[in-house]
Steps between C-alpha positions, in 0.01 A plus 500: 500500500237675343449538119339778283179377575489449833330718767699741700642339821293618802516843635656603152263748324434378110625779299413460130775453247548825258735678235497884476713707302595836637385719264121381633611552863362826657788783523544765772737804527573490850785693716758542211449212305208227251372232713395199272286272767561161303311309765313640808324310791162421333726318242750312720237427818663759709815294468766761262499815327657489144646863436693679258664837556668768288727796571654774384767572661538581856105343499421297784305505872629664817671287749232285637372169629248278392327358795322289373677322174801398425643625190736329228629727230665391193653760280368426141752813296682815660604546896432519822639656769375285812499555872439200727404551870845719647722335265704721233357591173570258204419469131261242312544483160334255233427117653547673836247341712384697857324329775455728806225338771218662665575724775792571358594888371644522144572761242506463092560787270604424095799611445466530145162594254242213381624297826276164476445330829265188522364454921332226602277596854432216736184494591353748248373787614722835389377500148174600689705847577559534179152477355338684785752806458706456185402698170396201241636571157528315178870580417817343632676845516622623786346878524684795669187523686380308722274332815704551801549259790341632785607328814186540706280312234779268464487386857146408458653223276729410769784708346725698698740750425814534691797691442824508337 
């Protein structure tokens, strides 16, 4: 067992310890929605990406799949509409928590405005998208206008759309 002090156990990167609070994090309007990257992979080692999301609604990606992460989703306020490999449509509402694997195709779109979702990406990596193609802003509005999600880039990432 290993206390506070103690070094890391081997082959486990040391990540150092921090608090953030949101409102510091760096903000992107990106394909229909604010992305809030709480924690990217120079923060965590590589190992998660901490992000926040917001919707107005019918916000939200094309069908895709992340070929490289897999992606939890926890819906903070509002609702999602959420599409899971072939299975049928189903809703996600407040303390809803998502967890679709990589490789695997998957569909969310807010069914309502100022839809909150928290996503955790294991290992880190699509916040990257964000920064590299996202519009950074200071406010937590969701504009009319936005970045859009261009597939092609998006595969560079290792994200792939499919369809519906």
């Amino acid at each position: 067992m290993s206390g506070a002090d103690s070094e890391p156990a081997e082959g486990v990167p040391a990540v150092p310890a921090y608090v953030e609070r949101r409102e510091n994090c760096p903000r992107y309007v990106f394909g229909g929605g604010v992305w809030i990257v709480l924690a990217d992979q120079a923060q965590t080692s590589g190992n998660i990406a901490n992000i926040e999301s917001i919707y107005r609604r019918g916000g939200g990606l094309p069908r895709l799949v992340h070929e490289r992460e897999a992606e939890m989703a926890y819906v903070i306020s509002g609702r999602l509409r959420v599409r899971i490999a072939d299975e049928a449509e189903t809703t996600a509402g407040p303390g809803a928590m998502v967890f679709v694997p990589r490789g695997v195709a998957r569909r969310f779109t807010a069914d309502v405005d100022e839809t909150r979702v928290y996503h955790g990406f294991v290992p880190a990596g699509f916040e990257q998208l964000l920064a590299d193609h996202g519009d950074r802003t200071e406010s937590m509005a969701v504009p009319v206008g936005d970045a859009p999600f261009d597939p092609v880039t998006a595969a560079t990432y290792g994200i792939r759309v499919v369809p519906d």
